[in-house]
PyMOL Python script that loads the backbone (N, CA, C, O; Angstrom):
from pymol import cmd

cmd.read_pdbstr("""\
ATOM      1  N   UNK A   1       0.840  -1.167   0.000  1.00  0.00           N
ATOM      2  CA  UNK A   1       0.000   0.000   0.000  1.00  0.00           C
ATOM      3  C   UNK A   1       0.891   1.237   0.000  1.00  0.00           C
ATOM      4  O   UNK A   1       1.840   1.286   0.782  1.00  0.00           O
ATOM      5  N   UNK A   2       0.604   2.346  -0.927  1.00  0.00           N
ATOM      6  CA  UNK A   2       0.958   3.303  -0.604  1.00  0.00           C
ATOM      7  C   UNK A   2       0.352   4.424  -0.492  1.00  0.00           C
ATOM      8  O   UNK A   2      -0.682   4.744  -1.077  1.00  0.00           O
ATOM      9  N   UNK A   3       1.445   5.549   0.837  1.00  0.00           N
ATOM     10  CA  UNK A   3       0.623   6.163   1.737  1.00  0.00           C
ATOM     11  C   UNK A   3       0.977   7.259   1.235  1.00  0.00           C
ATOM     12  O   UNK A   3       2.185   7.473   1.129  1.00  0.00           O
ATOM     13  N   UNK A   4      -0.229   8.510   0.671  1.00  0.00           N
ATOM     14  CA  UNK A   4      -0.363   9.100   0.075  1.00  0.00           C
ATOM     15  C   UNK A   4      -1.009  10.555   1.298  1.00  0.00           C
ATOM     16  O   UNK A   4      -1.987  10.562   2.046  1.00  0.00           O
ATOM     17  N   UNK A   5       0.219  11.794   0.987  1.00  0.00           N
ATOM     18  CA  UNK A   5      -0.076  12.786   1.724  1.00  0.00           C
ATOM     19  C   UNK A   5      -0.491  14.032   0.657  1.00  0.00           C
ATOM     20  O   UNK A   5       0.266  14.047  -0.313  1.00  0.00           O
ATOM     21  N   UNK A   6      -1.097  14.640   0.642  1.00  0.00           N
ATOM     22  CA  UNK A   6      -1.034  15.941  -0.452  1.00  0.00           C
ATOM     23  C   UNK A   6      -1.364  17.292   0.707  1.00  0.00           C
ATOM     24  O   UNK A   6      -2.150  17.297   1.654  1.00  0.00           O
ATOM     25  N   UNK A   7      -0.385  18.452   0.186  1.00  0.00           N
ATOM     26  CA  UNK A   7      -0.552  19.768   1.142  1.00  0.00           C
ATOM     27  C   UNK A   7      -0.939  20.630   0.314  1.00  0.00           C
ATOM     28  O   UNK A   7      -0.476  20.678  -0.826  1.00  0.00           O
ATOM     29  N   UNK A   8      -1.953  21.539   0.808  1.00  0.00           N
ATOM     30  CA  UNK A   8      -2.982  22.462  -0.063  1.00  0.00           C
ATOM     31  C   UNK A   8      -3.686  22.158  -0.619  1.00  0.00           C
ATOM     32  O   UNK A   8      -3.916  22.541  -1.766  1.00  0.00           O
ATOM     33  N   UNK A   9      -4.613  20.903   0.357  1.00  0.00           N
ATOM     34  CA  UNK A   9      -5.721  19.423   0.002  1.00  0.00           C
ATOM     35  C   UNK A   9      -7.111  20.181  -0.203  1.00  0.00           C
ATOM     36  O   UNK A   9      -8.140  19.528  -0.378  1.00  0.00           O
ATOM     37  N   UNK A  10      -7.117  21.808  -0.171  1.00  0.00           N
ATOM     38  CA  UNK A  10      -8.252  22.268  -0.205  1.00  0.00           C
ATOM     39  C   UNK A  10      -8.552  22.551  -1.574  1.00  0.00           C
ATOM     40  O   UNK A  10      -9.715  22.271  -1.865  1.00  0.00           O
ATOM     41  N   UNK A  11      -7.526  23.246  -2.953  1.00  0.00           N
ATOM     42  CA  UNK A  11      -7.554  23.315  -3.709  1.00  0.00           C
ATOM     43  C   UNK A  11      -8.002  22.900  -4.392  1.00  0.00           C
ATOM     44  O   UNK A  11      -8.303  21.786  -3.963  1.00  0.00           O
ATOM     45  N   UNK A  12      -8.609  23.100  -6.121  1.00  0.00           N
ATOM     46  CA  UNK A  12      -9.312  22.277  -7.086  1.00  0.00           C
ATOM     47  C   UNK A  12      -8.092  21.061  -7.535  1.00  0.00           C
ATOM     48  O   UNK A  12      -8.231  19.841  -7.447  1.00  0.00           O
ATOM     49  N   UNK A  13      -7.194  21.619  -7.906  1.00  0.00           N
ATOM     50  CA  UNK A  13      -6.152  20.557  -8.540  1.00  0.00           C
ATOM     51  C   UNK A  13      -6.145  19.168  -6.995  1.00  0.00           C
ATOM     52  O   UNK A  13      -6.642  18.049  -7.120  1.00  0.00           O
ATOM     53  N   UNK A  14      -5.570  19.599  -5.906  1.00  0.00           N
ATOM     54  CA  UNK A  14      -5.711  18.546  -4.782  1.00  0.00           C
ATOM     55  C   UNK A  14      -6.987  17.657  -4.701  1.00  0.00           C
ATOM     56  O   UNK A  14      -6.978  16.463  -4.399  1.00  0.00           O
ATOM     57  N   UNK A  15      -8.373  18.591  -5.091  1.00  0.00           N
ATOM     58  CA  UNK A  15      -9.533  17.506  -5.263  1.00  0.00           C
ATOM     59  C   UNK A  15      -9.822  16.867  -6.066  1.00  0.00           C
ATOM     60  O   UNK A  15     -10.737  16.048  -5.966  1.00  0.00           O
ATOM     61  N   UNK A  16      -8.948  17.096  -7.374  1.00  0.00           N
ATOM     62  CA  UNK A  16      -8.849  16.034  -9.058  1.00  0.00           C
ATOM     63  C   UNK A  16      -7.944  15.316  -8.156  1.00  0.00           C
ATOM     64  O   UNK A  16      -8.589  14.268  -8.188  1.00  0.00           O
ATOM     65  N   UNK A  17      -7.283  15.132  -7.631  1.00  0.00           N
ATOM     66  CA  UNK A  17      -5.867  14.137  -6.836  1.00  0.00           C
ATOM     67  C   UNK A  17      -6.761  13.180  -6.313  1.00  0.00           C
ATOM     68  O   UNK A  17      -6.895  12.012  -6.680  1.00  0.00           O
ATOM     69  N   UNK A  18      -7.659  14.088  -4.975  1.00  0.00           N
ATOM     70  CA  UNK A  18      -7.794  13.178  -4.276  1.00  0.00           C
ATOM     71  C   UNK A  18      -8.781  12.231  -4.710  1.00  0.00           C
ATOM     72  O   UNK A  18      -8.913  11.191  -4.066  1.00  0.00           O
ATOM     73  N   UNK A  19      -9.623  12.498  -5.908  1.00  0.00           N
ATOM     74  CA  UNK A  19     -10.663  11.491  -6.235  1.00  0.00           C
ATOM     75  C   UNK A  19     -10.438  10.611  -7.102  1.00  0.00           C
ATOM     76  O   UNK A  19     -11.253   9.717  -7.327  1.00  0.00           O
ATOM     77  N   UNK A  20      -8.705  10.777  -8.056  1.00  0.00           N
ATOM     78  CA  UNK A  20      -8.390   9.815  -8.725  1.00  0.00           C
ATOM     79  C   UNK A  20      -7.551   9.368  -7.802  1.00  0.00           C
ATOM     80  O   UNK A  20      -7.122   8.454  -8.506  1.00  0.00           O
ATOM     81  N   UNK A  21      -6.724   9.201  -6.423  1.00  0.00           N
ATOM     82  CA  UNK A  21      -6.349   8.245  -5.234  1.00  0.00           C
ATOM     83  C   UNK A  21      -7.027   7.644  -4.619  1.00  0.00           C
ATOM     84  O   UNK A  21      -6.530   6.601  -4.194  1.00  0.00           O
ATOM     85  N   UNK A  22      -8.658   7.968  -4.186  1.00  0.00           N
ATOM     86  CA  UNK A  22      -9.424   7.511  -3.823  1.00  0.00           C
ATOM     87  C   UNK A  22     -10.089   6.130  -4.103  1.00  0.00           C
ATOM     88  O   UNK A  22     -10.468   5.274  -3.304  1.00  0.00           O
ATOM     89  N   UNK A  23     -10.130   6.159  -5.612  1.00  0.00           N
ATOM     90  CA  UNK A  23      -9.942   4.792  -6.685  1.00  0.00           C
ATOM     91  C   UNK A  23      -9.176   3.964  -6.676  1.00  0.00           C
ATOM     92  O   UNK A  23      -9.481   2.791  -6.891  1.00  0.00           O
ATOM     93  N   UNK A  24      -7.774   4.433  -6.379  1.00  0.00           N
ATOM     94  CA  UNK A  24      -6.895   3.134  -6.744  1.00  0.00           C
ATOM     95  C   UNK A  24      -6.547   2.392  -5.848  1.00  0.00           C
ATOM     96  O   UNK A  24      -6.604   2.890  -4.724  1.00  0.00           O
ATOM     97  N   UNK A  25      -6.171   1.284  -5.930  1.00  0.00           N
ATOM     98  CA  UNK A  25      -6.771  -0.142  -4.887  1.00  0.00           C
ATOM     99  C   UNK A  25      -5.423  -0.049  -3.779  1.00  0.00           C
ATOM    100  O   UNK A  25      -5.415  -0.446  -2.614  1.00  0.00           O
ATOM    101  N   UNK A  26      -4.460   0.512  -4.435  1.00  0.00           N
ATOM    102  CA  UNK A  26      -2.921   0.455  -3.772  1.00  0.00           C
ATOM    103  C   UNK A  26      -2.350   1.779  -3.270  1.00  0.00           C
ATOM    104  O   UNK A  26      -1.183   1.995  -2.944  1.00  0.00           O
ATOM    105  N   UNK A  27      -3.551   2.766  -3.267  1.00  0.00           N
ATOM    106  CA  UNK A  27      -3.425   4.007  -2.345  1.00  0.00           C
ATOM    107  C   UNK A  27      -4.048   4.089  -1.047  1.00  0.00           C
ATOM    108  O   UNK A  27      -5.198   3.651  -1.000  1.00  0.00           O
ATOM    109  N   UNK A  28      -3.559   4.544   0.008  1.00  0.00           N
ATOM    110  CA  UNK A  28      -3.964   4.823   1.310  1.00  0.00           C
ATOM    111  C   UNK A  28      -3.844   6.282   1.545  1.00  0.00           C
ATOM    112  O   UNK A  28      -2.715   6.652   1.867  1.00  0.00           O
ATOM    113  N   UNK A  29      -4.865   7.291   1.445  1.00  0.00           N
ATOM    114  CA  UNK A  29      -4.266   8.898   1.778  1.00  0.00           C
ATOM    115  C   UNK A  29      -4.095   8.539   3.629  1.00  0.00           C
ATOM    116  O   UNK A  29      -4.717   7.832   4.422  1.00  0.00           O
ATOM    117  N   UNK A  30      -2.751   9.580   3.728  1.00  0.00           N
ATOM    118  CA  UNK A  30      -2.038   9.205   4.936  1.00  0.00           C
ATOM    119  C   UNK A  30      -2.523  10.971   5.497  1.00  0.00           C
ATOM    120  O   UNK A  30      -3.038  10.976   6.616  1.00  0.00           O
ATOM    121  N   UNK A  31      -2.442  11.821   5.083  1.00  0.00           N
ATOM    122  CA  UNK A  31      -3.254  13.027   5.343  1.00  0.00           C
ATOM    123  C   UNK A  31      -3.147  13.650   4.663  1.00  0.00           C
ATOM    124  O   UNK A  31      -2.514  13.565   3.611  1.00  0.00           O
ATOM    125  N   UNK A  32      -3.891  14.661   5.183  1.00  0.00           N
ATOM    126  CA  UNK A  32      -4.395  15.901   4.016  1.00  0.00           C
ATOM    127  C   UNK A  32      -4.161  17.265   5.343  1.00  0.00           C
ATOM    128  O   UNK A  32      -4.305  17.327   6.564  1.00  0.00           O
ATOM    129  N   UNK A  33      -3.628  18.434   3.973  1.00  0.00           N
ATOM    130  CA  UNK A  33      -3.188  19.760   4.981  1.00  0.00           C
ATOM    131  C   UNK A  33      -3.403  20.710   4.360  1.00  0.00           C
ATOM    132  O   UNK A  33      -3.125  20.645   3.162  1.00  0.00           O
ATOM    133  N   UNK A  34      -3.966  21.948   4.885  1.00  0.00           N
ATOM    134  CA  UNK A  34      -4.294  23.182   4.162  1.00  0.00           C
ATOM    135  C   UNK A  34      -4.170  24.071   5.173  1.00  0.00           C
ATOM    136  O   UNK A  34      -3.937  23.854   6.362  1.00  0.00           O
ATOM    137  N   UNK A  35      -4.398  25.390   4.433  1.00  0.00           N
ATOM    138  CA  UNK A  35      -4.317  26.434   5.326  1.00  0.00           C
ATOM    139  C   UNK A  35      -5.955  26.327   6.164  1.00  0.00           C
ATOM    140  O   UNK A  35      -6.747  27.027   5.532  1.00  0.00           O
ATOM    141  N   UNK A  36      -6.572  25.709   7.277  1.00  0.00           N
ATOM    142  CA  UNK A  36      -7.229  25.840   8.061  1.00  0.00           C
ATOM    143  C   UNK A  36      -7.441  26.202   9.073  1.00  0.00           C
ATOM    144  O   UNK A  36      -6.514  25.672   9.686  1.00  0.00           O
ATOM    145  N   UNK A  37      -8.411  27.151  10.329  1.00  0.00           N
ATOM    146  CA  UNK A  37      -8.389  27.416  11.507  1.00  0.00           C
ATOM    147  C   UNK A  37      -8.163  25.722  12.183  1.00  0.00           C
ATOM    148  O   UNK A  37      -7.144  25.406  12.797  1.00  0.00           O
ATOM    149  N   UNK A  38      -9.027  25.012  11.988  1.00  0.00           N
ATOM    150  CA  UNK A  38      -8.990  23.493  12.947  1.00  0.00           C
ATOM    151  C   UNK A  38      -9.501  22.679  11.467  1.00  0.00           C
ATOM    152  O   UNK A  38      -9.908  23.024  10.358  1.00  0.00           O
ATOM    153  N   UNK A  39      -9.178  21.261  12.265  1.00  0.00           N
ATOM    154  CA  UNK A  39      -9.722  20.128  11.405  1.00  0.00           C
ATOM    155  C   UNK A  39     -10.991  20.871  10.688  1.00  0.00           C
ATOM    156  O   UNK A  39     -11.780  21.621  11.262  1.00  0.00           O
ATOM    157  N   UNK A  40     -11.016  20.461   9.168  1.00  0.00           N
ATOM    158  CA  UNK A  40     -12.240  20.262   8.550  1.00  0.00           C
ATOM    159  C   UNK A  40     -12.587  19.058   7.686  1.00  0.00           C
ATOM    160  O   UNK A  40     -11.782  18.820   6.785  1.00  0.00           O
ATOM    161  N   UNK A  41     -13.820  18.124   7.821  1.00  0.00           N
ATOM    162  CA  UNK A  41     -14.211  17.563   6.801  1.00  0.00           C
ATOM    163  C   UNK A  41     -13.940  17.749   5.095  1.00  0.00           C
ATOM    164  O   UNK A  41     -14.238  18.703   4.376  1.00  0.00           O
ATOM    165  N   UNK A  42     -13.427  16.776   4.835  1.00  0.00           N
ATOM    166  CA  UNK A  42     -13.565  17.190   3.105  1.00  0.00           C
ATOM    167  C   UNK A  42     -14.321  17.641   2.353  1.00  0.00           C
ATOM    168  O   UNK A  42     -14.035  18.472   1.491  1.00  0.00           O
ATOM    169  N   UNK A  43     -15.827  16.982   2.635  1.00  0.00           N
ATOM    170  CA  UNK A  43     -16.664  17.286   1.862  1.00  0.00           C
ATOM    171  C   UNK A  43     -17.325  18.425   2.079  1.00  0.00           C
ATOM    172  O   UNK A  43     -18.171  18.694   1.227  1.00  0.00           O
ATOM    173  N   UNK A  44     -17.163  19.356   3.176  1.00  0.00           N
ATOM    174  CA  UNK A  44     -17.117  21.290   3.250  1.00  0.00           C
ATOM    175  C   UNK A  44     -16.200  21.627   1.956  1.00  0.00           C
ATOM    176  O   UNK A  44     -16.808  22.509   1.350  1.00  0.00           O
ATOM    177  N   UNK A  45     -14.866  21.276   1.191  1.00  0.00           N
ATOM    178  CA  UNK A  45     -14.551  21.973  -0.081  1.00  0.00           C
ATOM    179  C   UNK A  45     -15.067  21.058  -1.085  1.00  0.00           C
ATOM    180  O   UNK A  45     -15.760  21.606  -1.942  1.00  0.00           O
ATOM    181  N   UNK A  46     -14.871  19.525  -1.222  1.00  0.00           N
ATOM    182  CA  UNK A  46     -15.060  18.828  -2.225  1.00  0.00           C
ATOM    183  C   UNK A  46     -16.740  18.246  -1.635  1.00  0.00           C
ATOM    184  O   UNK A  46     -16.809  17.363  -0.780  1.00  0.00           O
ATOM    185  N   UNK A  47     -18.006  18.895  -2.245  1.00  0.00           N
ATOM    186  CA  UNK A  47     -19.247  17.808  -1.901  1.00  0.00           C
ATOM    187  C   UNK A  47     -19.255  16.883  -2.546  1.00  0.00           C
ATOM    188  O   UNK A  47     -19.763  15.920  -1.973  1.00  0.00           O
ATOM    189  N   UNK A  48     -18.794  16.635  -3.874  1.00  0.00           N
ATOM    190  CA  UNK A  48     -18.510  15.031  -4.448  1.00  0.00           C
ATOM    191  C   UNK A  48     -18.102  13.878  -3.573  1.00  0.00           C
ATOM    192  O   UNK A  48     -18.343  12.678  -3.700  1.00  0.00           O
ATOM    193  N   UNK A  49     -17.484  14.474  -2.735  1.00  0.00           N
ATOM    194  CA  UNK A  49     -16.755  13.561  -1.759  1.00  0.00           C
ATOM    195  C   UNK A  49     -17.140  13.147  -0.721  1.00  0.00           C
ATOM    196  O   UNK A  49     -16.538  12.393   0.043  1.00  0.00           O
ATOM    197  N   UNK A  50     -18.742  13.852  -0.539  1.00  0.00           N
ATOM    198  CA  UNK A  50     -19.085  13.485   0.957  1.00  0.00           C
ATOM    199  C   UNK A  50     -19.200  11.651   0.849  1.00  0.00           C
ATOM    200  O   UNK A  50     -19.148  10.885  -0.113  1.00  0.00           O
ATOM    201  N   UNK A  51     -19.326  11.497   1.905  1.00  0.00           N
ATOM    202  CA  UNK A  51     -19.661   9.755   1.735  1.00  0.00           C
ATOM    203  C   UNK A  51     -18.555   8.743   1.486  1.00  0.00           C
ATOM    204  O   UNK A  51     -18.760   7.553   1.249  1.00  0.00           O
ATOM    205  N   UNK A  52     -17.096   9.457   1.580  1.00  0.00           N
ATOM    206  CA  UNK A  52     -16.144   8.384   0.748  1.00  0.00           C
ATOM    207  C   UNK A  52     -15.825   8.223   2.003  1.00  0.00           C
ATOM    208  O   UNK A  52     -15.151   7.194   1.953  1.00  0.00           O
ATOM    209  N   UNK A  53     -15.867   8.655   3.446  1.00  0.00           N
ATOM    210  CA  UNK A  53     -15.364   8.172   4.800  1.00  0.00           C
ATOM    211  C   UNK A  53     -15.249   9.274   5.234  1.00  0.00           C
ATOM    212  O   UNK A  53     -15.856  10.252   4.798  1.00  0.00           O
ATOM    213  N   UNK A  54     -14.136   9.279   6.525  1.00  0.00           N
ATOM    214  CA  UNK A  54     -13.946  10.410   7.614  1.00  0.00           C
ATOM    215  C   UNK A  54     -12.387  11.586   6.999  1.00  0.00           C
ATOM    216  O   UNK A  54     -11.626  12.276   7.678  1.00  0.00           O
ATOM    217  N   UNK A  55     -12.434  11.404   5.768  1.00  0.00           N
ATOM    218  CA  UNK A  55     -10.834  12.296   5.208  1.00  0.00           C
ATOM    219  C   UNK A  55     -11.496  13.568   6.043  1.00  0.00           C
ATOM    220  O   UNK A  55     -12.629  14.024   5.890  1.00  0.00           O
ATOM    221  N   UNK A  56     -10.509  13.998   6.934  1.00  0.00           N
ATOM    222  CA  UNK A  56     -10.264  15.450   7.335  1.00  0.00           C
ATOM    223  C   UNK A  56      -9.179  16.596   6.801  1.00  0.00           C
ATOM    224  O   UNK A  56      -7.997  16.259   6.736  1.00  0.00           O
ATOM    225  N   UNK A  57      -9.500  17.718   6.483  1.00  0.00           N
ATOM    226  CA  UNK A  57      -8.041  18.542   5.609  1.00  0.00           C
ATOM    227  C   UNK A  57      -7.939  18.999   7.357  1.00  0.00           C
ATOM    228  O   UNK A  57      -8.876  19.406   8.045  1.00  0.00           O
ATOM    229  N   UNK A  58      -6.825  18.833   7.693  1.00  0.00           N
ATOM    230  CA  UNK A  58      -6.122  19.011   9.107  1.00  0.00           C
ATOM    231  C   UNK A  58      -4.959  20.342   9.098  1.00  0.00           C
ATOM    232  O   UNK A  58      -4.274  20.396   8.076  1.00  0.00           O
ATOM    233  N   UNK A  59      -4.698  21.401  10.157  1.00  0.00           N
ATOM    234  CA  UNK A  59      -4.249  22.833   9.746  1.00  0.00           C
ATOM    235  C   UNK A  59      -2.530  22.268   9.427  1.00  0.00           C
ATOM    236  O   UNK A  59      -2.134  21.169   9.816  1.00  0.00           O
ATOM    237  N   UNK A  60      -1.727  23.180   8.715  1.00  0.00           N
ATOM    238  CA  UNK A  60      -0.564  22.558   8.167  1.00  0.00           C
ATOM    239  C   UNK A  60       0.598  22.131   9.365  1.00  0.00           C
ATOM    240  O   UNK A  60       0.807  22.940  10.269  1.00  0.00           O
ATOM    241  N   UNK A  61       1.056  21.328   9.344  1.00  0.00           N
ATOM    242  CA  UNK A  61       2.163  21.463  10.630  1.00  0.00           C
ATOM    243  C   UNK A  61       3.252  20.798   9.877  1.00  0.00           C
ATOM    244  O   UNK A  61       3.280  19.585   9.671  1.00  0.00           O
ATOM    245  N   UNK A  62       4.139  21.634   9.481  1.00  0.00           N
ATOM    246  CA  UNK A  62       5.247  21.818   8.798  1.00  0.00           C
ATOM    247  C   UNK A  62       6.681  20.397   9.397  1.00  0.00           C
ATOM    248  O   UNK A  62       7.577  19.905   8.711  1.00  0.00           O
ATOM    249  N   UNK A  63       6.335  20.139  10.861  1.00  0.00           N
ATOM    250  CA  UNK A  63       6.942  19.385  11.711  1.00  0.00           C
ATOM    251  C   UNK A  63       6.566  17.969  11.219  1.00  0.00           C
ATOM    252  O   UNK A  63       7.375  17.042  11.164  1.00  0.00           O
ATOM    253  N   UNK A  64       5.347  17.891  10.890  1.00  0.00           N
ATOM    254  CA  UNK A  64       4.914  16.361  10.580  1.00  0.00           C
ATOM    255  C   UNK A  64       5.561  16.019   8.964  1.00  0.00           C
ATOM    256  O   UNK A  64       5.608  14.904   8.447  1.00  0.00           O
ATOM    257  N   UNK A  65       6.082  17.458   8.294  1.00  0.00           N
ATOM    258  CA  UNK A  65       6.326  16.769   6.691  1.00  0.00           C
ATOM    259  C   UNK A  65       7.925  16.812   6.662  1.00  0.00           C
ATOM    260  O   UNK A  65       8.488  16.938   5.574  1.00  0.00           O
ATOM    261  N   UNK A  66       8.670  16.708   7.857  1.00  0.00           N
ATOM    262  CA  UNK A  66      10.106  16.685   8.121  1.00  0.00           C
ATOM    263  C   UNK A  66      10.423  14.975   7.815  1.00  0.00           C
ATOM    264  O   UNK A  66      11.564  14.528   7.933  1.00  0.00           O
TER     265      UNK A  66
END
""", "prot")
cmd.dss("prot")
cmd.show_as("cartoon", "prot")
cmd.util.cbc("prot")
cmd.orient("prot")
């Protein structure tokens, strides 16, 4: 499996990403990061997406992509 992170997961280009990773059998998204006050649900930027599970875009922490 591979574990799949994208930063600036709020964007249009990040939501063409995340719905062709979402598909493939040998991706796992490992997180998602944007400029946010706190955790948000995905499907607040992408509504296509509501229903695919619990993906949260989480605020950036620069420490976790070291």
């Amino acid at each position: 499996m591979i574990q799949v992170g994208i930063l600036g997961a709020k964007g249009y280009a990040s939501g063409e990403a995340l719905r062709w990773l979402l598909g493939h059998p040998e991706v796992e998204i490992a997180c998602l990061m944007a400029r946010v006050d706190a955790p948000t649900p995905v499907a607040e930027f992408f509504p296509a997406l509501r229903g695919v599970g619990d993906l949260v875009i989480e605020p950036v922490d620069l420490k976790l992509l070291a």
